[in-house]
C-alpha positions in Angstrom: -113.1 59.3 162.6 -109.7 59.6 160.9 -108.1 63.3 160.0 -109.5 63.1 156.4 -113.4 62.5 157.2 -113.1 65.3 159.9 -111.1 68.1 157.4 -114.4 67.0 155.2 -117.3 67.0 157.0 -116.1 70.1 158.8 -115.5 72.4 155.9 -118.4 73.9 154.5 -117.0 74.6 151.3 -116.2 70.8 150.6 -119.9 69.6 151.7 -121.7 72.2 149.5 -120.4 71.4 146.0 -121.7 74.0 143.5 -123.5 71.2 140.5 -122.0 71.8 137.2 -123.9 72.4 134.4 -123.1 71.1 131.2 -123.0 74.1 128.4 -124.9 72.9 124.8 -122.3 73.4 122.4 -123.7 75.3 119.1 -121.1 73.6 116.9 -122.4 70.7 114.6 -120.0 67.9 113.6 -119.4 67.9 109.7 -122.2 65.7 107.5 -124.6 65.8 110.5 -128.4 65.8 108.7 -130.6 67.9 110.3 -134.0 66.4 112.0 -136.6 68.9 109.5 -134.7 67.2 106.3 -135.3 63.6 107.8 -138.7 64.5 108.8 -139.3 66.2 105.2 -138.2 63.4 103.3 -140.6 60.7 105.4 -143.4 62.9 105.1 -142.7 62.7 101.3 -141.8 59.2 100.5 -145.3 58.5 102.6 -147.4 61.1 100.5 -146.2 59.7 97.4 -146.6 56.3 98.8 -150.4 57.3 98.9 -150.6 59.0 96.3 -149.1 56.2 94.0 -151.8 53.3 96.0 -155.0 56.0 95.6 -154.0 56.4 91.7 -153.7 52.7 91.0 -157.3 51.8 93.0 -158.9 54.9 91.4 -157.6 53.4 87.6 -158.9 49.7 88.7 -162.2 51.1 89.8 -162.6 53.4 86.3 -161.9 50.0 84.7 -164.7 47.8 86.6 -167.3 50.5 86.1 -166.9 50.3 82.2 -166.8 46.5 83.0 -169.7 46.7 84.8 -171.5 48.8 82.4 -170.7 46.7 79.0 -172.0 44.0 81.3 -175.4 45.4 81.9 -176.1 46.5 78.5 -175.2 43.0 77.4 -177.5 41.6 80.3 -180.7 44.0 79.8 -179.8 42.6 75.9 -179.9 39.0 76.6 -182.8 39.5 78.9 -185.0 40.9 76.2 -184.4 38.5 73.8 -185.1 35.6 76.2 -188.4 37.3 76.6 -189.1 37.4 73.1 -187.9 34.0 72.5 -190.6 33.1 75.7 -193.3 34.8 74.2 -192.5 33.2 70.5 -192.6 29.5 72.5 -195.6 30.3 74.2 -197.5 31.7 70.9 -196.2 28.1 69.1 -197.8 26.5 72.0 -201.2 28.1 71.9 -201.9 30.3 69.1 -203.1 28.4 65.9 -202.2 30.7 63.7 -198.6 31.0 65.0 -198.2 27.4 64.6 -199.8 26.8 60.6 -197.5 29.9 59.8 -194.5 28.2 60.8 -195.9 24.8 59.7 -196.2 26.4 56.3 -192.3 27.5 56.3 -191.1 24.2 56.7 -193.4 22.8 53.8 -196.5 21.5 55.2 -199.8 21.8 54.4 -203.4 20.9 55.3 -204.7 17.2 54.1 -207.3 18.9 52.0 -205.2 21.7 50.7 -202.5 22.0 47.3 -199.4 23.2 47.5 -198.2 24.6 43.8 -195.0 23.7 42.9 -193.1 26.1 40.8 -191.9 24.2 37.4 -188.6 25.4 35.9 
């Protein structure tokens, strides 16, 4: 070994180095944001974010249940008159009195029977 390795390996001071440690420094640079502020204003653009999507779905949904609504009083509607008009086809069908009442508001009459005729 050369004179330098030996001076080294043979004083214990130089082989036990005390480690450094580094020291936090408590100054902040200048126009540094701090991590709460950046955290805060995430948290808030999300909530609005939700807040803005929940309002807009709640308003669509309000608008299809009157939709839906309108649209099942105007079905239950239909639906009874297309019963009535079933019934009325039905009783023009079958019932003989149905059909000379009707006969008898289009003009016609029995072979054997007169119809007056008003004179102006």
């Amino acid at each position: 070994m050369n004179k330098d390795a030996v001076i080294y390996w043979d004083n214990p001071q130089a082989v036990s180095m005390p480690v450094k440690t580094r020291t936090k420094t408590a100054k902040r640079t200048e126009g540094a944001t701090p991590q709460w502020f950046v955290f805060t204003v995430i948290a808030s653009i999300t909530f609005m974010l939700c807040v803005a999507i929940n309002l807009r779905a709640y308003s669509e949904m309000a608008v299809e249940i009157e939709q839906n609504k309108r649209l099942s009083i105007e079905l239950e509607s239909l639906t009874n008159e297309n019963l009535s008009i079933q019934e009325e086809v039905h009783n023009l069908k079958i019932d003989s009195r149905t059909i000379e009442r009707e006969a008898r508001k289009i003009g016609m009459s029995r072979p054997s029977e007169k119809i007056p005729v008003p004179v102006n």
